[in-house]
N, C-alpha and C positions, 0 to 999 in steps of 0.2 A: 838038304835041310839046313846044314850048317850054312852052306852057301847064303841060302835066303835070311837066316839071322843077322848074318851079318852086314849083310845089305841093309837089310831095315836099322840094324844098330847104327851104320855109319849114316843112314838116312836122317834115322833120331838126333844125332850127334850134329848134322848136319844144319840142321833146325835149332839145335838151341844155342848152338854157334853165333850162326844166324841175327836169331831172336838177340843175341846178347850184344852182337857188333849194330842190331837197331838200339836198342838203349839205350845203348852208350853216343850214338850220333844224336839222339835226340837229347841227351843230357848235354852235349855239347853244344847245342845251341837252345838250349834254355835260355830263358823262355823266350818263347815264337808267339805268346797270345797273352793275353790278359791274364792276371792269378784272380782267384776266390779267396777271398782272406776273410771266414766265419769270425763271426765276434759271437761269444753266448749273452748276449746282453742286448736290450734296447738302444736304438740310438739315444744317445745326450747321457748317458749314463758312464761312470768313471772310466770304468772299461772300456767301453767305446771309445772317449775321447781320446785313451792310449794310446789303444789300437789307430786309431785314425792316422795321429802324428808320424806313428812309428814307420806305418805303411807307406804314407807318404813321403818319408825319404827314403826309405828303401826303391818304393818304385821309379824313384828321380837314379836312385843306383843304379838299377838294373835293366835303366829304360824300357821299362811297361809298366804298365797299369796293374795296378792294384784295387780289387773290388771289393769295397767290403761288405759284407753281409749278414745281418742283424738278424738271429735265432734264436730268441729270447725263449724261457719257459725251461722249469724244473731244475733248476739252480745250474741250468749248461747243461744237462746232460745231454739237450733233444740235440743240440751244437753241434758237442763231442759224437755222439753218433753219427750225425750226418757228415762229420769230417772222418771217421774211423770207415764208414761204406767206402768213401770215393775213390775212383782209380789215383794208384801211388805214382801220379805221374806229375807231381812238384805243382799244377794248377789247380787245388786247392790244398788250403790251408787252414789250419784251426790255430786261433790266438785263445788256448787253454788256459784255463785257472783253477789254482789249488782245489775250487769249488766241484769245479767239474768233472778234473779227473782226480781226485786224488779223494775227496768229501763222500761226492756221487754215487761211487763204485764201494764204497766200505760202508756205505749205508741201503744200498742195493747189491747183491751179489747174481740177483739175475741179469743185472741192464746187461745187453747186446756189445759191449764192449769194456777192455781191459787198459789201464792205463800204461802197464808198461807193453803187455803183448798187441794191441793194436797205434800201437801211434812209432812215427818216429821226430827225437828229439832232436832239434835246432838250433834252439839258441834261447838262455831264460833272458827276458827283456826286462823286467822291471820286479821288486819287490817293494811293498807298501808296509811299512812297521804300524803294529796295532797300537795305536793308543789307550793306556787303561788311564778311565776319565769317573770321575763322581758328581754328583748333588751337590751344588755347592753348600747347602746344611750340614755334611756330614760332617762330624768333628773329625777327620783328618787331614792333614796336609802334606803327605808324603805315601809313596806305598808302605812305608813298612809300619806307619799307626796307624794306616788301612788295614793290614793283615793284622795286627796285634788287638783293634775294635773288630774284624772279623771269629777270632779265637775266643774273645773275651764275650761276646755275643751271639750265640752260633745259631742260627736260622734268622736275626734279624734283619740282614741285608740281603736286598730282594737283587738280583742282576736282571736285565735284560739282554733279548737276543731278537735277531730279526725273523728268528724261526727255528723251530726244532733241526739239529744237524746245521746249521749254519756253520760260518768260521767263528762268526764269537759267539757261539752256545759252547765250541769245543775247547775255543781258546780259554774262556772261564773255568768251562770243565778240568780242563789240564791244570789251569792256578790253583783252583779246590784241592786236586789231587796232591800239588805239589805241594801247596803251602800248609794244608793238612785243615783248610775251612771250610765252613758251610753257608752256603749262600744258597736264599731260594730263586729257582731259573723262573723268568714271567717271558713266555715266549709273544712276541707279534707277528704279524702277518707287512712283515719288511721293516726295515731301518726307519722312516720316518715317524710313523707312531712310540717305535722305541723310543727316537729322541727326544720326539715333544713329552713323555712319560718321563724319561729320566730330568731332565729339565723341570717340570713341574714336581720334582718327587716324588712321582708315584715307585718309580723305583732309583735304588741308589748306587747303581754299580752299572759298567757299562763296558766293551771293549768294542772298536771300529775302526776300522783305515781312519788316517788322518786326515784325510781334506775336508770329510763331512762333520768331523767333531770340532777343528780349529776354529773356525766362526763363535760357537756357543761357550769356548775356554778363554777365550783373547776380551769375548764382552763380561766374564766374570759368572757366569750361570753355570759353568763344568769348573771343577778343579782338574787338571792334568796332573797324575799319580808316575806313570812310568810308561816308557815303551815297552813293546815286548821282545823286539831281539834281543840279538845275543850280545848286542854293543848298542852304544848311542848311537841314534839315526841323524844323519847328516842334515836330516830336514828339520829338526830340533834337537842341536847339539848340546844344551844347557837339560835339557831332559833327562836323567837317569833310566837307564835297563833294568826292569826288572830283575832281571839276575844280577846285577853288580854285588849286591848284598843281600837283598831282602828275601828271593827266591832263585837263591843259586842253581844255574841250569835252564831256567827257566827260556821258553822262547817257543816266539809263534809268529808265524809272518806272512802276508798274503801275496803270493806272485804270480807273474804272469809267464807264458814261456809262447814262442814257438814251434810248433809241430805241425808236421805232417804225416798223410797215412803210412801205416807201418808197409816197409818193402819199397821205402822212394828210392831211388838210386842214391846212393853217396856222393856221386856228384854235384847231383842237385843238391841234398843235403849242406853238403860243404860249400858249393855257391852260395845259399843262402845264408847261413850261418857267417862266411865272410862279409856278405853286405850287414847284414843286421848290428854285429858286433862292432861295425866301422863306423855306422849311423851312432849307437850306443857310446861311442868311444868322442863322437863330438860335443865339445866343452859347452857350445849354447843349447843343445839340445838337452843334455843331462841337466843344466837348468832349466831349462821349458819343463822337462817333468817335476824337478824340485819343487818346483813354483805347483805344481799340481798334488805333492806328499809323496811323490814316487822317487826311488833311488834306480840311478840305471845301473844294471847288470850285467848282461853279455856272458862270454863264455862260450864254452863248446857243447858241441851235443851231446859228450858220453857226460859232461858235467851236470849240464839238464837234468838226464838218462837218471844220475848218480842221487838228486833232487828228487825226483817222483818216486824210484825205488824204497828212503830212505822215510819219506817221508807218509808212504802208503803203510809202510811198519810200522812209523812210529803214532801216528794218528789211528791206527789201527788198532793200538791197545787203550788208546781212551774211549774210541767206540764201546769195544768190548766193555770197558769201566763203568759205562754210565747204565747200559743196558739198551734195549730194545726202544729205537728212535722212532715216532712216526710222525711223519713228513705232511 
């Protein structure tokens, strides 16, 4: 009896040995095929065109091909799903946003995946600083006579948002909370109706990535108030942060990262994560995105990892704050 256990034990052992010295030849010559690189977004859309650039020199990197693949629908989550199923075997990949996994998941507790327990982190590639933008009727010209006519008026500015749970429903959410004002939320059904509203004054308060608001501020229709990180953003260095003064702390940022499914080999992992960072690291490229509103980032995976963790908490207690979201 003893005999036969240990037959089958060394058999088992035998096998996952095995199984483990394949892995690892296969991570060594990563990649042998084309990669799947999911985008949660439509083609021609900001995201997209990231995704597109970034992919592209990576796969000049790693000589292959990169596919990418447009899975648009329910703010990424359908994306993020279909990249959390796939074999962890580094040919596919999800080009993740704050939206998808980090938004997604704390406004859903059922969806079929977890941001930090199903993905593994690679590399964050870009962050896009919110610009808080107004009306240009509104008598202020700076954030902090914005927050002082907010205090001083409490329900008359209206904000928009491109939808209930969005990034800037929560990013306003979080100003409210911080700055201790009240503004009424007028949700739409996406970014473009918000903006032709805010522009027209139907509503007077507004927060969005940068590239789709600079157009409507540069012709004099938006006032530009502040950014929202935690410093001035490189892409408008004369622009004050909102926290500098006005709302100390303050900060909200929309980024993008690399990931793949949880259980890739660390091989692969760290192959990728070294091309990406290297692309990220070139001086014309980090201008190509500049030129788009985007700051490039890079970084390691446990950094990423450190990113989703942090930021699933801390957005997690403005969910809780506002109450019961429906999408």
């Amino acid at each position: 009896m003893l005999k036969q256990f240990t037959s089958a034990m060394l058999l088992s052992l035998a096998g996952v040995t095995a199984l483990g010295i394949f892995d690892h030849a296969n991570a060594q010559s990563y990649p042998a095929k084309p990669i799947r690189l999911i985008v949660p977004y439509p083609p021609g859309a900001t995201t997209d065109a990231t995704a597109r650039s970034v992919a592209g020199k990576v796969s000049e990197r790693l000589k292959q091909q990169i596919v990418v693949d447009n899975i648009g629908g329910a703010g990424g989550v359908i994306a993020a799903e279909n990249a959390a199923r796939a074999a962890p075997d580094g040919y596919t990949l999800l080009f993740g946003t704050s939206a998808a996994l980090i938004i997604g998941p704390l406004l859903n507790k059922a969806l079929p995946y977890h941001p930090i327990r199903d993905f593994s982190p690679i590399s964050q590639i870009v962050s896009n600083p919110m610009l808080m933008v107004v009306n240009a009727s509104v008598p202020a010209n700076n954030a902090a006579e914005l927050i002082a006519l907010a205090r001083r008026t409490p329900g008359a500015l209206n904000y928009g948002s491109a939808g209930p749970g969005t990034p800037n429903h929560l990013a306003t959410e979080l100003l409210k909370s911080m700055a201790g004002i009240n503004m009424i939320h007028v949700a739409y059904r996406g970014s473009a109706q918000a903006l032709i509203d805010l522009v027209s004054g139907r509503v007077q308060f507004y927060m969005a990535s940068v590239p789709g608001l600079l157009p409507s501020v540069k012709s004099g229709k938006l006032k530009a108030m502040a950014v929202s990180t935690a410093r001035r953003s490189g892409v408008l260095p004369d622009l004050p942060a909102l926290s500098e003064s006005t709302v100390p702390g303050y900060e909200f940022e929309v980024w993008y990262g690399l990931f793949a499914p949880a259980k890739t080999s660390t091989t692969i992992v760290s192959r990728l994560n070294a091309e990406t960072v290297a692309v990220l690291s070139e001086p014309e490229f980090v201008k190509s995105l500049a030129v788009q509103g985007s700051e490039a980032r890079g970084g390691t995976p446990e950094a990423l990892g450190a990113i989703v963790r942090g930021e699933y908490e801390r957005l997690g207690k403005v969910v809780e704050s506002i109450g019961p979201i429906t999408q």
